[in-house]
C-alpha positions in Angstrom: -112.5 180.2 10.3 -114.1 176.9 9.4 -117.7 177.8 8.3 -120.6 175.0 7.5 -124.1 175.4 5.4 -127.1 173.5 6.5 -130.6 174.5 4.8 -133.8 173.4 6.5 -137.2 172.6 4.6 -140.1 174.0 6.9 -143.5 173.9 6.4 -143.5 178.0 5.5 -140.6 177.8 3.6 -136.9 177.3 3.2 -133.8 178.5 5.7 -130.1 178.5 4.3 -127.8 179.1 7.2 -124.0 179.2 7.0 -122.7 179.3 10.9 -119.1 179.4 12.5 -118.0 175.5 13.1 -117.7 175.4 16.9 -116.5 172.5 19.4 -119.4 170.7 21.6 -123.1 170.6 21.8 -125.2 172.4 19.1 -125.6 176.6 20.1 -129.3 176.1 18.7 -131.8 174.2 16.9 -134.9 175.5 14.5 -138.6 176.1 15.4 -141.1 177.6 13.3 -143.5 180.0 15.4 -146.7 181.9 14.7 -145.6 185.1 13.3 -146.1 186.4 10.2 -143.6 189.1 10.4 -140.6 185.9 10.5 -142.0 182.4 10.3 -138.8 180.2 12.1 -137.2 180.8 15.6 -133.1 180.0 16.4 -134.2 178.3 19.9 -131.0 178.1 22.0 -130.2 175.2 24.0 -128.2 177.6 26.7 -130.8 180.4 27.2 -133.4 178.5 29.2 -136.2 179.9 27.3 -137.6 177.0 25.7 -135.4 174.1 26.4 -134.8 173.0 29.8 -130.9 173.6 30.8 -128.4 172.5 33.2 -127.7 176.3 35.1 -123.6 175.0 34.7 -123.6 175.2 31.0 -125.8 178.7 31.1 -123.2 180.0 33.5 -120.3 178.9 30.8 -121.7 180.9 27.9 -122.5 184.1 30.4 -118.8 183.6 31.5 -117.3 183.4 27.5 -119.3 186.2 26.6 -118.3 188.2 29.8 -114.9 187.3 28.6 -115.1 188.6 24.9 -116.7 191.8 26.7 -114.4 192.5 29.7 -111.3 192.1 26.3 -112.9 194.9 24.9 -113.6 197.5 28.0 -112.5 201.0 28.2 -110.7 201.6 31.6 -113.7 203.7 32.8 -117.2 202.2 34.1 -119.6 200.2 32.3 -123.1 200.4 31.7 -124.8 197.0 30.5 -128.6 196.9 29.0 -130.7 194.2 28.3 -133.8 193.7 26.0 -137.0 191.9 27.6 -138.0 189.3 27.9 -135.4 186.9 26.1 -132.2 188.7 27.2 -133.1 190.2 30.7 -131.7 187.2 32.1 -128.3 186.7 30.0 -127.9 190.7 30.3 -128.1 190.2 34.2 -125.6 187.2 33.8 -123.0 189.3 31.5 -122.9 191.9 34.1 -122.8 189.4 37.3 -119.4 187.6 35.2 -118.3 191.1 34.7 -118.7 192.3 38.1 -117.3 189.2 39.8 -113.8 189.7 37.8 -113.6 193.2 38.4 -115.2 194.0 41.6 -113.1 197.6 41.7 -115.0 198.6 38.2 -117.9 201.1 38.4 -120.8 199.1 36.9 -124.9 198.7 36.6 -127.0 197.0 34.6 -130.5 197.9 33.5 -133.2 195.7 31.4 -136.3 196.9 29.0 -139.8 195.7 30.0 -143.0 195.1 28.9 -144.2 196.7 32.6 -144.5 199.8 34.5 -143.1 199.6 38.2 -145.0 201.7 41.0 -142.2 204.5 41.5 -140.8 204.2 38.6 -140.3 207.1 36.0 -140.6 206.1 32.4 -137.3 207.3 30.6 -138.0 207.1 26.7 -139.3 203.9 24.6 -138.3 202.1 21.8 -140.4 199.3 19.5 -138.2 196.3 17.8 -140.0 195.6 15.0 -139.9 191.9 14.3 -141.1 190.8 18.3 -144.4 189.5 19.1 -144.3 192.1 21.7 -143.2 195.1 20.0 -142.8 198.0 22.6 -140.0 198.0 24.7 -140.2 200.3 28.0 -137.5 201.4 29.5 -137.2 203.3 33.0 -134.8 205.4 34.8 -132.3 203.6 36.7 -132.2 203.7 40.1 -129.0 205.4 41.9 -125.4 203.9 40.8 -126.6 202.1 38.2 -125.9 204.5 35.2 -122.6 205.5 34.3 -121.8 207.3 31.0 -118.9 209.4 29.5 -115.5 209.5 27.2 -113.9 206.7 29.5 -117.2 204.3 29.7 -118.4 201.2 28.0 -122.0 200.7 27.1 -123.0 196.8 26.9 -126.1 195.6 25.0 -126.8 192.1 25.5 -129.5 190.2 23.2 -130.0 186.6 22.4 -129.3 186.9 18.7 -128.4 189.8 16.1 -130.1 189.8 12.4 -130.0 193.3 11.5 -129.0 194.8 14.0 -132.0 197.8 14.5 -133.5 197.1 17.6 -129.3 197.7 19.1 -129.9 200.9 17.1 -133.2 202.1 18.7 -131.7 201.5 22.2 -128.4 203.6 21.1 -130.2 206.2 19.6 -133.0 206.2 22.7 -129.6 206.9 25.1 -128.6 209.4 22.9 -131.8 211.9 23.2 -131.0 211.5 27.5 -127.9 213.0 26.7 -125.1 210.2 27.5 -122.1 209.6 26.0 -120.0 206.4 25.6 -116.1 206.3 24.0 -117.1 202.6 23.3 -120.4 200.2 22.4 -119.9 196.6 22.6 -123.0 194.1 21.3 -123.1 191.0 23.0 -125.1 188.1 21.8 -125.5 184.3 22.0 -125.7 184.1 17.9 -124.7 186.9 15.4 -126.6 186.6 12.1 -126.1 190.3 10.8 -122.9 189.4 9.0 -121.4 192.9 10.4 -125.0 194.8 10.2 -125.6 195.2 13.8 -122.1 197.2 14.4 -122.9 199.1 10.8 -126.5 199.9 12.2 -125.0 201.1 15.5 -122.1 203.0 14.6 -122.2 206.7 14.1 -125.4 207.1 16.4 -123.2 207.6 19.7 -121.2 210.3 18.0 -117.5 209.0 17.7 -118.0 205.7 20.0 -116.1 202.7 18.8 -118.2 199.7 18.4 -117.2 196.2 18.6 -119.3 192.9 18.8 -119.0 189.5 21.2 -120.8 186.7 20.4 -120.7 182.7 20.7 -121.6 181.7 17.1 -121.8 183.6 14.2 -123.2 183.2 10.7 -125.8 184.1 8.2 -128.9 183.2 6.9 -131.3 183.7 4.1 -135.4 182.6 3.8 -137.3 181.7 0.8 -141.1 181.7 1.4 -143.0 179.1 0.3 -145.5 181.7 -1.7 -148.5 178.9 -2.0 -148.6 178.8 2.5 -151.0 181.9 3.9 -148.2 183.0 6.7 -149.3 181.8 10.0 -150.9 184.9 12.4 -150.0 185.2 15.8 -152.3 184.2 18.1 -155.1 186.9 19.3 -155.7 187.5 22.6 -157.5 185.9 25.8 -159.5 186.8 28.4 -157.7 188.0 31.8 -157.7 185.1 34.0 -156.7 187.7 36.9 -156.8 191.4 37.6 -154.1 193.6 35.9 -150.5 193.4 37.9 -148.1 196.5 38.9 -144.6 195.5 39.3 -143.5 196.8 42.6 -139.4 197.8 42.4 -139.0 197.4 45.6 -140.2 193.5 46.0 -137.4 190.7 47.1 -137.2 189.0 43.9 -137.8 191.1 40.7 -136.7 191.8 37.5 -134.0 194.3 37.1 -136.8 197.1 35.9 -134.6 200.2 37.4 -131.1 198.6 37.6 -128.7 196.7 39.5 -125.7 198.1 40.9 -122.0 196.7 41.6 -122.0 199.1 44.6 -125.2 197.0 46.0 -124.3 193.6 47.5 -124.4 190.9 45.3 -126.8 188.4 45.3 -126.1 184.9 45.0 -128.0 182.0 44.9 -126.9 180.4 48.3 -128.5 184.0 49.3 -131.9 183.2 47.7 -132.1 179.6 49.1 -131.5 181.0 52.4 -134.2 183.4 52.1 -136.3 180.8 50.7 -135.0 178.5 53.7 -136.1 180.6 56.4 -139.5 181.1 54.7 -140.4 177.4 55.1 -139.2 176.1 52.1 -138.5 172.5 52.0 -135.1 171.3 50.2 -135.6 168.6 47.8 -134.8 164.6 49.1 -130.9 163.4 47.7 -131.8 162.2 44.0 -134.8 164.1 43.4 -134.6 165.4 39.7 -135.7 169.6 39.8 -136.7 172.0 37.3 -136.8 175.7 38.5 -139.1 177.9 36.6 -139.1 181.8 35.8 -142.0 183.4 34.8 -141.7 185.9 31.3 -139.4 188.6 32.4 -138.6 187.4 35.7 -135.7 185.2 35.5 -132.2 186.0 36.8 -133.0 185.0 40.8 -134.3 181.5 39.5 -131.4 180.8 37.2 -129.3 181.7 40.4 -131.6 179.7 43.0 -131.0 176.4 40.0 -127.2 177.4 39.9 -127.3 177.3 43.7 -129.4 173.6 44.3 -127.0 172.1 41.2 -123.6 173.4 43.4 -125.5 171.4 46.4 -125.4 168.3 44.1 -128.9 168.1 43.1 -130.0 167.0 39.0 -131.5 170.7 38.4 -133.0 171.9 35.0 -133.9 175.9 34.6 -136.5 177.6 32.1 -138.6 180.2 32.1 -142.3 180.8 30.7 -142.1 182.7 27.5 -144.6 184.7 25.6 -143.1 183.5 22.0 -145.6 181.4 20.4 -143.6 178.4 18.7 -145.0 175.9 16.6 -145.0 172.4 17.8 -142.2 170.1 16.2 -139.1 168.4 16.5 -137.4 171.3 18.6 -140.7 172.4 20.7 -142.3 168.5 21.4 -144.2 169.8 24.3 -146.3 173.0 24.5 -148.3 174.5 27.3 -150.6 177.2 26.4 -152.1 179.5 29.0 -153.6 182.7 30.0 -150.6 185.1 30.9 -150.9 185.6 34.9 -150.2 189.5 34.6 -154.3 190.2 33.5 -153.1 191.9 30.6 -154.7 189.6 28.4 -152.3 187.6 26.1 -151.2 183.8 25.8 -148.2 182.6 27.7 -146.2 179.2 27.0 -144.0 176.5 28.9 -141.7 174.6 26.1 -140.0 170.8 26.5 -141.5 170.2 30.3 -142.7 167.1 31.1 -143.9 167.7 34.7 -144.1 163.4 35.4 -140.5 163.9 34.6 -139.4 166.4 37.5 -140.0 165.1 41.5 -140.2 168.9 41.9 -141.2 172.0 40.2 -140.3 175.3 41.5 -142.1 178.1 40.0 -140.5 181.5 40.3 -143.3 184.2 39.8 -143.6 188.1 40.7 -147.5 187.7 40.4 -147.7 185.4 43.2 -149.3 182.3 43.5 -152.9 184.0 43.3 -151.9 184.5 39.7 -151.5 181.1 38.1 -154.4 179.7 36.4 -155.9 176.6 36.4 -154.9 175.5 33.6 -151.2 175.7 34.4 -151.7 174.1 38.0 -153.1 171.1 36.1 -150.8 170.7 33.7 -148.0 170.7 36.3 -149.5 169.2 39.4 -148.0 169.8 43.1 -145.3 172.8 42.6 -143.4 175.5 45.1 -144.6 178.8 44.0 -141.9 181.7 44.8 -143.7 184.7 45.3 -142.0 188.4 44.5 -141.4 188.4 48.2 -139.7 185.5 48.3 -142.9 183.5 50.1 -143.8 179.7 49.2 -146.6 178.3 48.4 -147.3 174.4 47.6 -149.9 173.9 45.1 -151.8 171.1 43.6 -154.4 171.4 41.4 -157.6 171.5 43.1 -160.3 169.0 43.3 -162.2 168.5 39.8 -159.7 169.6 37.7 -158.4 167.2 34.8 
């Protein structure tokens, strides 16, 4: 395999990385962010986190790694997991790609969160050390969404792998409930561990082979610049709202207890003709659209973008992110904001240029109620989708900058 070294000079230091040579667009580019515990960020140009992307090519690297995955599968069911917030949305995609190619297959897929559903019972927690948000909640899954034994396959999708400990936490979390796998697969966009993650995995689920799917691989190493004071991360803000409860049961939601390949599937055509018969307006032939999740919530928009790009329109997706990223070449436009969940921390929208997009639909569980002011000025008129699935059109009210 053709392997290539690039080292890049940031302001906290210097990053070495020898990747995989791969055909087409570059898997990722380099942001430095405010975190002392790891100073640079890979920001992918197919997650939708920080870059706006075209929901086709998204769909193309769910459907690869779906492919490495479905290679590797036992000939029992398959239980797939995904960490919040970055890989909620690429674990829901593996297991839709999955599910689509093998509709006979038992399957479900469940997510970690940073929040506690009304209903819901808290099934263990684990804490991945390097995050900006460190503790990771996960809840029991609702009814045909877990499947475990000899003949199953557990799937744990992340955007990236270094070392491969947070897999481990979540392997040895399933462990203390008792369930057994004859096979682990990790799935991730970009493998840095150099073979870590499967070493750090291995052994935990008793005698469970482990294998590993991924896009791009390589390694890296970090030399600190010892004269720069490491950047903190930011503190917190004051609540611009009152503290939100998921609720499990809402239309569109993040897969907090599970989704099920014996459920119906959802597809985007379905969301747009919820949203349709709610009063939503479709955009005019040639208007250019960016479709917006909010932190965790971000399968249902992906799928609504997927859905008005098959119809022909020029769609972008991203999502709001927690990750607090340095300005620069990667990250040339930043929008800082109180979070709209009244739990008191900064949020951030990357690369959006609102006078760019004729519209802006903004994909939030809160509800419109939640949004602050200074979002709605920064964006201007927008569709908010509410966890119900009900629009509202907002512009930013009279006074505002």
């Amino acid at each position: 395999m053709l392997r290539q070294t690039d080292t890049y000079d940031l302001e906290a230091g210097v990053l070495t990385l020898t990747t995989s040579v791969r055909e087409g667009p570059d898997l990722f580019r380099i942001a430095e962010r405010l975190n002392p515990k790891r100073a640079f960020l890979f920001v992918s140009t197919i997650l939708g986190r920080h870059i706006p992307v075209d929901p086709a090519e998204h769909r193309a690297a769910l459907q690869q790694l779906a492919e490495g995955v479905a290679a590797q599968l036992l000939p029992g069911p398959v239980f797939v997991m995904g960490f919040a917030e970055t890989a909620v949305g690429i674990g829901a995609g593996v297991f839709d790609c999955l599910r689509l190619s093998e509709p006979e297959r038992k399957m479900g897929y469940l997510t970690t969160t940073r929040f506690a559903p009304t209903g819901a019972q808290e099934w263990f927690r684990i804490e991945e050390s390097h995050s900006h948000a460190v503790e990771h909640l996960i809840f029991e899954p609702r009814p045909g969404v877990l499947h475990h034994g000899p003949d199953a396959t557990l799937v744990i999708v992340d955007d990236e792998a270094t070392t491969g400990a947070t897999f481990a936490e979540l392997a040895a979390g399933l462990k203390t409930k008792g369930l057994t796998f004859g096979r682990l697969i990790l799935v991730t966009l970009t493998d840095w561990s150099d073979g870590q993650a499967e070493d750090a995995v291995r052994g935990i689920l008793d005698d469970a082979d482990v294998f590993s799917v991924t896009v791009q691989n390589g390694t890296w190493s970090w030399m600190p610049d010892e004269t720069k004071t490491p950047l903190a991360l930011p503190g917190s803000c004051n609540p611009s709202v009152k503290t939100w409860i998921p609720d499990s049961v809402q239309e569109f939601a993040a897969p907090r207890v599970g989704l099920s390949s014996s459920q119906i599937r959802q597809s985007g055509e379905d969301i747009l003709s919820i949203l349709e018969h709610n009063g939503f307006q479709l955009p005019d032939a040639g208007d250019r659209i960016l479709v917006v999740g909010a932190g965790e919530h971000v399968w249902q928009p992906m799928l609504a973008a997927e859905a008005l790009s098959e119809r022909g329109f020029y769609t972008r997706f991203i999502t709001t992110t927690r990750s607090p990223i340095l300005p620069g070449d990667t990250i040339r436009h930043k929008l800082s904001f109180p979070d709209h969940y009244g739990q008191g921390f900064w949020m951030y929208m990357h690369n959006v240029v609102p006078s760019e997009w004729d519209r802006i639909l903004f994909f939030t569980e809160t509800g419109a109620d939640g949004l602050c002011d200074t979002l709605l000025s920064a964006l201007g008129q927008i569709d908010v989708i509410d966890g119900a699935g009900a629009i509202s059109v907002l512009e930013p009210t009279e006074g505002m900058p």
